[in-house]
N, C-alpha and C positions, 0 to 999 in steps of 0.2 A: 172893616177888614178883620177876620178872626185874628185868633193869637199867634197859628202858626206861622201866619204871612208875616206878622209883624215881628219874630220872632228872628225868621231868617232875613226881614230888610234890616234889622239892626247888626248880626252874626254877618252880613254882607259887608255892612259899614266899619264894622269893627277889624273884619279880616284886611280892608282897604286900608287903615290907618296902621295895622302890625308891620305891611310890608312898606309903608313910609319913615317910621321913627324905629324899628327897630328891635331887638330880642328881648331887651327888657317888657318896653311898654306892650309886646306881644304879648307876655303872659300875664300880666296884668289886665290884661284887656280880656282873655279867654274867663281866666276866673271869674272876674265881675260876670262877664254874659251869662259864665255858668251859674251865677246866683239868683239870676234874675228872673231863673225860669222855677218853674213849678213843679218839675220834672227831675226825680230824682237821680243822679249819677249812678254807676254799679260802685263800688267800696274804691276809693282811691287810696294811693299811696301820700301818708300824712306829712312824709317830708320834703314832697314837691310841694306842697302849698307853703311849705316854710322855707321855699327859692324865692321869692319874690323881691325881696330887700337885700337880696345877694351881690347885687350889681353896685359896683365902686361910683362914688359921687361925682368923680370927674366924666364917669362912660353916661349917669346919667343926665348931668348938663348938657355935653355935646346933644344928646338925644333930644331933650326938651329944644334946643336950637333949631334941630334939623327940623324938629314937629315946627315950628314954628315959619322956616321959611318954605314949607313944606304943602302949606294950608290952600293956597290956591287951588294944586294939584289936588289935592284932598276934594275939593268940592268940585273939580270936575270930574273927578272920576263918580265918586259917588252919583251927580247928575245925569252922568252916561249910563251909568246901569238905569236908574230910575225912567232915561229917555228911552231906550232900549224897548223897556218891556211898555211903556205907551204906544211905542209905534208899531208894537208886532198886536198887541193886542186893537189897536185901532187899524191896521192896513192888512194882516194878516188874511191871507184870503178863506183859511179855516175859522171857528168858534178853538180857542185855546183855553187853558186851565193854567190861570197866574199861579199858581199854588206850585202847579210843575211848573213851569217855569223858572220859579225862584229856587225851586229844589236841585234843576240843573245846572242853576247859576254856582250854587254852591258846591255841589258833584265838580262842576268845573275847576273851580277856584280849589279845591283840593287835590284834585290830579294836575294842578300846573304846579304844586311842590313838588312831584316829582319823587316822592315819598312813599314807598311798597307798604310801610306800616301808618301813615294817615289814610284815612279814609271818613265819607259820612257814611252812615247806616238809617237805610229807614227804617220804618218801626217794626216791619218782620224781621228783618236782620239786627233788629235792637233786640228785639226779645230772646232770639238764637245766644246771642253774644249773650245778656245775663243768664241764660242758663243754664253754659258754660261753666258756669262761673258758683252757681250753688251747687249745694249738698244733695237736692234730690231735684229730680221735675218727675212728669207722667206720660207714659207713653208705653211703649211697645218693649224695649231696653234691646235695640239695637247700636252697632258703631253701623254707620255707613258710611260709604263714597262716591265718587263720580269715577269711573272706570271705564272706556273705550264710549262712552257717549251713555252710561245706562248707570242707574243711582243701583249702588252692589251694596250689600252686606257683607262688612269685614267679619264681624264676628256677634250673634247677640250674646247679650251680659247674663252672666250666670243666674240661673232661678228666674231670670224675668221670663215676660211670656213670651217673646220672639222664642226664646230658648223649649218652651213648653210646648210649642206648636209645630215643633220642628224644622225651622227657619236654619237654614246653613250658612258657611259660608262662600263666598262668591254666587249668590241668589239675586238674580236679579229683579229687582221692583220696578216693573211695569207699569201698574195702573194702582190707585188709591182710590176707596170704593168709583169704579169706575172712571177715573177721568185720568188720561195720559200725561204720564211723567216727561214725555220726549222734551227735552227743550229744556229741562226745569234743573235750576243750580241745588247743590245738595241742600244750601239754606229751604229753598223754598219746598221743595220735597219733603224735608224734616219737619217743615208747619202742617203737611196739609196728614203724617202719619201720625203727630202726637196730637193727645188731647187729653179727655178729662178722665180720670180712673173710672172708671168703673164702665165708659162707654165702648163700641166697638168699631171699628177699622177692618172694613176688607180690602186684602194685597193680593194683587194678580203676579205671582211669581212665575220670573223662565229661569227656572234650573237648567244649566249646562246639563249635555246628557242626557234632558226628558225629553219625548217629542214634544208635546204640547206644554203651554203655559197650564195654572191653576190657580185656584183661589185658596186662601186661607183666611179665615174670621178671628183676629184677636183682639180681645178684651183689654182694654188698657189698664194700667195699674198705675203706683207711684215706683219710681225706680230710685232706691239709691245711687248715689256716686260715688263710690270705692275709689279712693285715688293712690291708697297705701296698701302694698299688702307686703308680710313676714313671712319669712323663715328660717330655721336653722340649717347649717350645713357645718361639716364637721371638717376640719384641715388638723393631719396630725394628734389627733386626741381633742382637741381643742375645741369648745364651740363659740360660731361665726353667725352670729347673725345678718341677714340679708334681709333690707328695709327696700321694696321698690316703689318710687313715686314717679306716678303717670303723669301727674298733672300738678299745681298748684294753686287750690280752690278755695273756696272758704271756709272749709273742715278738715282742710289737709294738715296742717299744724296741729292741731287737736290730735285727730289722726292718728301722727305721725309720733307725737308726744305719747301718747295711750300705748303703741302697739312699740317702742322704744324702751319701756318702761315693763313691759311682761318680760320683753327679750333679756334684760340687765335681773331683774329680780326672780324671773320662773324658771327661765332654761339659762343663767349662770354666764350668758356671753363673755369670751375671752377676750374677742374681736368683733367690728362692724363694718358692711359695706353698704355705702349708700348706690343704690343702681334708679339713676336717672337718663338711661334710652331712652330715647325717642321720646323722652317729654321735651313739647312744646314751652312750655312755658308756665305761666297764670299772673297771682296776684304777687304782684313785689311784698306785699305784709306777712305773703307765708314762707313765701322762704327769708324773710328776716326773722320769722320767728324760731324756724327750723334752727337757721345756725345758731340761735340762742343758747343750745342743747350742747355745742360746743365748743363757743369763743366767746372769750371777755372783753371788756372796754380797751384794751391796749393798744390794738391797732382796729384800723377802717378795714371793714369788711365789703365795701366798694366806696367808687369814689362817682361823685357824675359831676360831669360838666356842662354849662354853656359856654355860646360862642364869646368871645370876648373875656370870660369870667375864668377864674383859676377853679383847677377842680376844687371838690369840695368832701371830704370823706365822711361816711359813717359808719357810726357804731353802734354793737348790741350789746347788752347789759347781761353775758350769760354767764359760762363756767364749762371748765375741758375736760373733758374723757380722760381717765390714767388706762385706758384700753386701743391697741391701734385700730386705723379705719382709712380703709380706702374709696375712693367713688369711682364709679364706670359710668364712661361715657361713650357716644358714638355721634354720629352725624346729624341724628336726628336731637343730639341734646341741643334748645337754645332756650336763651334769653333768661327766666329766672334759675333755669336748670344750669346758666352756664356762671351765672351768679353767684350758684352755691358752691360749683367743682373750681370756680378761680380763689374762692375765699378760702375754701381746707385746702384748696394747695399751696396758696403765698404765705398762708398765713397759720396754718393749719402744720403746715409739710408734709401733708400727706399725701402718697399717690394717689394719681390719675391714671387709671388704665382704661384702654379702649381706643378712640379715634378722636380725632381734633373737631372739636364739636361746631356747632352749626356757623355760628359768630353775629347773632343778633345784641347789639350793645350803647341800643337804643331805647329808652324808656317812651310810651305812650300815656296820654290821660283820657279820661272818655270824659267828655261835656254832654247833656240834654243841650239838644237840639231842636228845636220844635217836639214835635212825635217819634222823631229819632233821638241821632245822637250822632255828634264827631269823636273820632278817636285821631289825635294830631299828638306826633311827636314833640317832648317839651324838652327832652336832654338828651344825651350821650353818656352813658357809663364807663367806665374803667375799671380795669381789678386795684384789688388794695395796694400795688406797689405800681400804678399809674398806667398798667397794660391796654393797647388799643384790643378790643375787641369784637368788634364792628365788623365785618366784613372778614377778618382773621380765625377769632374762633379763641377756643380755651386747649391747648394740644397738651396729649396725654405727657406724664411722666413715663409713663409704660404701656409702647404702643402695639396694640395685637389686634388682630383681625379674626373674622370667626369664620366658621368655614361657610364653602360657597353656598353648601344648599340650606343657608340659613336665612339667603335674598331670594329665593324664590318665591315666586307669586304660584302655585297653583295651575296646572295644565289645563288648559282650554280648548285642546282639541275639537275639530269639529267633526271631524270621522277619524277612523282608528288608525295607528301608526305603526306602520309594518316598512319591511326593504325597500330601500331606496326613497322613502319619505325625507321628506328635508323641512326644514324653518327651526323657528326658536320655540315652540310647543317640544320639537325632539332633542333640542339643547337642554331644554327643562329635564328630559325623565331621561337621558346620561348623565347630568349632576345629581339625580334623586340617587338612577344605579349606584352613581359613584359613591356616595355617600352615605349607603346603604353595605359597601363593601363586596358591588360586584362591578367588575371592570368592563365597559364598554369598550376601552382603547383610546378613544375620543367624545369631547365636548364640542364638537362645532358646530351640532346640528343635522349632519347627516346621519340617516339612519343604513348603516353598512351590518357587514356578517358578523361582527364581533358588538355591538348593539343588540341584534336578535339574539346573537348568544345567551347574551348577558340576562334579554329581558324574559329566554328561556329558563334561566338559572334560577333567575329569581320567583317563575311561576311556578316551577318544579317544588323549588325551596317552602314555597307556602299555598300549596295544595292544590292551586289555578293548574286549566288546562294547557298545557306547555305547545304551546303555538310560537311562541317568536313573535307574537302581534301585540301590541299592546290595545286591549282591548278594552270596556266597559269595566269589567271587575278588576284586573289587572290594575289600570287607573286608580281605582279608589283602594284599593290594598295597598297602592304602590304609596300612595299621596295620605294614606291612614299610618302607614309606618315612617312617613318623612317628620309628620308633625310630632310621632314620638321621641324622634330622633332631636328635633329643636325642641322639646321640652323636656328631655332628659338634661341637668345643670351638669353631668360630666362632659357632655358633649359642648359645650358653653365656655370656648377656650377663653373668654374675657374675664369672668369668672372666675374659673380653676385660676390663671393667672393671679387674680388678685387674691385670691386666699393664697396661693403658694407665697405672697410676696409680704403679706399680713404681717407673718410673725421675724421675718429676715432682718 
């Protein structure tokens, strides 16, 4: 039997004895597995592997008890699985693949936790997941997503070649040198576009608004990961610097440290905002290092827990700002991003401005797994002064909303939108007018006489033929000055708030 099979019959045996004896002997059990393989882990966080010997001597008797009168059960179950795949492989009326087999046993056994953040990964979506996770890979240097059933381009990365070949956004990817995306999860669509620098990828793109699809040839490269990026902004004479992290990767700290350090000694910062929207998340060891930048040993900058066990806090060995600093958050902040915004606030006292953020406040660990890899929840975190934030979130000190046309997705119209049109394509470009500073009357989606008004005011205003329709140019004038409008930072009422509130 190769390594794999044997790899997942012992990871089968071991998951059977976790849900026998208990949360200790559970992760003692994942570690060893995890050692035992050949197969490197992505970077783990160093002070879960120092949970182990955490659990009180009387919770670990009881346990050893129960393993003990436990054992029978133990060996039949393990026997059923083993009888199981004899008799489908012996009566089965197809030829089957024991390999899949035991791959689903375990797919199984991980969807009956019941757990949105465990999961196994096979070895395509192992290699997604670590690449996530560095500084650069190769490829094309697009974002993409899965959108109405069709792998879209959110936006490609500056200077890369998606960017050079004129790749937009909401571009639909069809086909990869010829073979159809239909069907395909953005994991797998993302293996079959990246590859090795210097070779090429042809994408059969359906641009919205073209008639027909088209091909484009691009050359792949190595792409950076930018996870940080600076600027200044000025409140009152004063200058503010604004740190924004996307993500928390394995150069993000670095990063973050480098471009902290121009801000404080080239342009003179008075103040700092840290702006973590819509990050997801990453490695727990970067945002430990991040707050190192501005908190000492005195108190825990989170605490986690297991079942049974008292929490447990920790600490980073830094030193504090004599400068204020607020963080912005939104809905889309979680997990190590919500890590960072509960530590400067409980402990920090600094505001929070923006929206109560996601509430993932669960820690995961990734093991090799055969050719894969499991990611299984091992703890529960808390903020430093014991806050549940699980399912809750991290809620602002100061709560603001931005404006509406800054949730917009991009009109998609399938033919043009003139009187008496209706749907949420005409909801779209009444929150664009609106937000642009001409008044349609209404948002609900009906396209009525003060609508065509408006979308006449607006043609007249910048040079378009003044029909009242919202046409092919119209569209892209309309949706070229909305994006200016959400990348202009005055327009950015979470923002202007936090600098107004900086120096108070």
């Amino acid at each position: 039997m190769n390594t794999l099979n044997l790899s997942k019959k012992l990871f089968i045996s071991l998951l059977v004895l976790t849900f026998l004896v208990g949360g200790a002997v559970s992760i003692a059990a994942v570690q060893w597995f995890g050692d035992d393989t050949t197969t490197q882990p992505v970077e783990e966080n160093e002070s879960e592997n120092e949970e182990e010997d955490t659990t009180p001597d009387d919770q670990k008797e009881e346990e050893e008890k129960t393993s003990g009168d436990e054992e029978g059960s133990e060996e039949y179950d393990l026997s059923t699985v083993e009888e199981t795949l004899q008799l489908i492989e012996k009566n089965y009326v197809k030829d089957v693949d024991k390999e899949e087999l035991l791959e689903g046993a375990v797919e199984g056994m991980v969807n009956k936790l019941e757990d949105p953040y465990s999961e196994y990964m096979d070895p395509e979506t192992t290699e997604q997941f670590n690449s996530q996770l560095e500084s650069s890979f190769e490829g094309i240097g697009a974002e993409v997503t899965k959108r109405e059933g069709y792998i879209t381009i959110i936006a490609p990365l500056k200077d890369a070649p998606a960017e050079e070949v004129g790749l937009r956004p909401n571009d639909r990817v069809i086909e990869v040198d010829g073979e159809s995306l239909e069907g395909y999860t953005v994991y797998e669509a993302v293996s079959l576009i990246r590859g090795e620098k210097g070779t090429d990828v042809t994408l059969t793109i359906d641009r919205p608004g073209d008639d027909e699809p088209f091909e484009v040839t691009i050359t792949r490269d190595t792409i950076p990961l930018k996870t940080v990026y600076s600027e200044v902004e000025e409140q009152n004479g004063q200058n503010v610097g604004v740190l924004q992290i996307r993500s928390f990767g394995e150069g993000t700290a670095e990063e973050f440290k480098e471009k902290l350090t121009k801000l404080e000694e080239e342009e003179n910062i008075e103040g700092l905002i840290i702006d973590v929207r819509g990050n997801p998340g990453g490695l727990f060891s970067a945002v430990e290092a991040i707050l190192g930048n501005f908190m000492n040993d005195d108190e825990p900058y989170v605490q986690t827990a297991r079942e049974g066990a008292d929490p447990e806090g920790y600490y980073v060995n830094g030193s504090e700002k004599d400068y204020p600093i607020s963080v912005l958050v939104n809905e889309g902040s979680a997990s190590a991003s919500e890590i960072l915004a509960a530590a400067l606030k409980e402990v920090g006292g600094y505001d929070i401005v923006g929206q109560t953020t996601f509430g993932k406040g669960t820690v995961q660990q990734t093991l090799p797994l055969g050719d894969g890899m499991l990611k299984v929840t091992v703890l529960n975190w808390l903020s430093p002064e014991g806050n549940q934030i699980n399912e809750v979130g991290v809620e602002p000190t100061i709560e603001v909303e931005q404006p509406e046309f800054f949730y917009l997705s991009l009109i998609q119209a399938e033919e043009e939108l003139a009187l008496d049109s209706n749907g949420k394509e005409v909801e779209k470009l009444q929150v664009m007018l609106e937000g642009l500073g001409y008044e349609p009357g209404r948002t609900d989606g009906y396209f009525d006489e003060g609508t065509e008004q408006a979308v006449e005011e607006f043609q007249e205003a910048n040079g378009l033929d003044t029909t009242g329709v919202l046409d092919e140019d119209t569209e892209n004038k309309l949706e070229e000055m909305i994006l200016e409008e959400v990348n202009d930072s005055s327009n950015d009422k979470q923002l202007q708030e936090a600098m107004q509130n900086l120096f108070e």
